[in-house]
C-alpha positions, 0 to 999 in steps of 0.5 A: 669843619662846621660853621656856625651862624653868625648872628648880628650884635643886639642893639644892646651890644652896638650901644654899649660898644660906641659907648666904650668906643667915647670912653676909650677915645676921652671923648667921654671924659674920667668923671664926666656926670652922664644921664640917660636923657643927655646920652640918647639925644647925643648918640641918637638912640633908644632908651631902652637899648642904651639902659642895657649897654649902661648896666654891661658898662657898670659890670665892666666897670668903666660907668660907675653908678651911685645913689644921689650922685647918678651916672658918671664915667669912672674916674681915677686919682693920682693915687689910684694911678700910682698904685696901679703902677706898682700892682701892675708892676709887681703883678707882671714881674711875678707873672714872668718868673712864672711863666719864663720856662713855659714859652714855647714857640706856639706860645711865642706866635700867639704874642707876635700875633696880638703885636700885629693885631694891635699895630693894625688897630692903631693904624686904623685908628680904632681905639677901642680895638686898639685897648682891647689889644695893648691889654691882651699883649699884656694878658699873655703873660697871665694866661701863659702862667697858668696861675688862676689867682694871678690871672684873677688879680690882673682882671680886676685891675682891667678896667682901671688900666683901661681908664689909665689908657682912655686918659692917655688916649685924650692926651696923645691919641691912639696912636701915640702908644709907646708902640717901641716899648711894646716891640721891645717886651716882644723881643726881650719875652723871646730872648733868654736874658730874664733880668732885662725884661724885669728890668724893662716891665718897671721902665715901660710902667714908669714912662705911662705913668709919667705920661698922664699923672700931671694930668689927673686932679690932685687928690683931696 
């Protein structure tokens, strides 16, 4: 086996990552107005480097910077919310009857797995590490697809879902992810009854959404 060196994040890299580590806890609240000047001084940090990890955040989507308006943290609307529900729904549906016939046990352990992975990051109270897990639980199915178009489809949506959860986050913390919904998805993607997980995608979807739509500005 041959190791490779393993090389220290840029500065770059370890701004950008408190940065979403601010976004994703709600410390760094939807909309919140952001400048450089402001941001250096809170985080202790270089312009330069944080310039850098500004520009990966608004490729990812989760800054968004506009002309007259300056620097600001995504924000999402009630209607953004609910169409995020519905596409996510209808997206994940669409993903299970596609893929229904393609798990294999191999493919069973790596969803197990990424259960694991994201019950250890909420117990350790990492939440960025505890969103980039609830969101590769919920790639699988995607990816176990095989549907490119599909796939597409859904990472577009990622940074929005990634919004949706810093809000929740704010509101309950990390640790207060519906983690019996996700136990029963598992559970139900290792079954053999295909109606109850479809049934269950529409449930789970619901219950977030009910959770942080009273909390979100009314659109105008």
């Amino acid at each position: 086996m041959t190791l490779t060196e393993i090389r220290p994040l840029p500065i770059s890299g370890q701004v950008r990552n408190m940065l979403r580590d601010k976004i994703m806890a709600g410390d760094l609240a939807p909309c919140e107005k952001l400048t450089e000047t402001n941001l250096a001084g809170r985080l202790n940090i270089s312009r330069g480097p944080l310039r850098e990890a500004i520009l990966q955040l608004t490729e990812e989507g989760l800054l968004v910077k506009e002309a007259y308006r300056g620097l600001r943290v995504r924000s999402v609307s009630r209607r953004e919310l609910s169409e995020l529900y519905s596409m996510r729904t209808t997206l994940e549906r669409f993903a299970i009857e596609e893929s229904w016939d393609k798990r294999t046990d191999a493919a069973l352990d790596i969803l197990r797995r990424r259960l694991i992975r994201l019950e250890q990051a909420r117990t350790a109270k990492d939440v960025s590490a505890a969103v980039d897990g609830e969101i590769a639980l919920h790639s699988w199915i995607y990816e176990l697809s095989g549907h490119s178009l599909l796939k597409s489809h859904w990472q577009k949506l990622v940074p929005l879902v990634q919004i949706y959860m810093s809000i929740h986050n704010r509101q309950h913390g990390v640790t207060g992810v519906f983690m019996d919904a996700n136990h029963k998805y598992v559970d139900l993607m290792q079954g053999d009854d295909r109606a109850a997980i479809l049934n269950h995608i529409g449930e789970h979807m619901q219950k977030g959404l009910d959770s942080v739509y009273a909390s979100v500005e009314a659109d105008r």
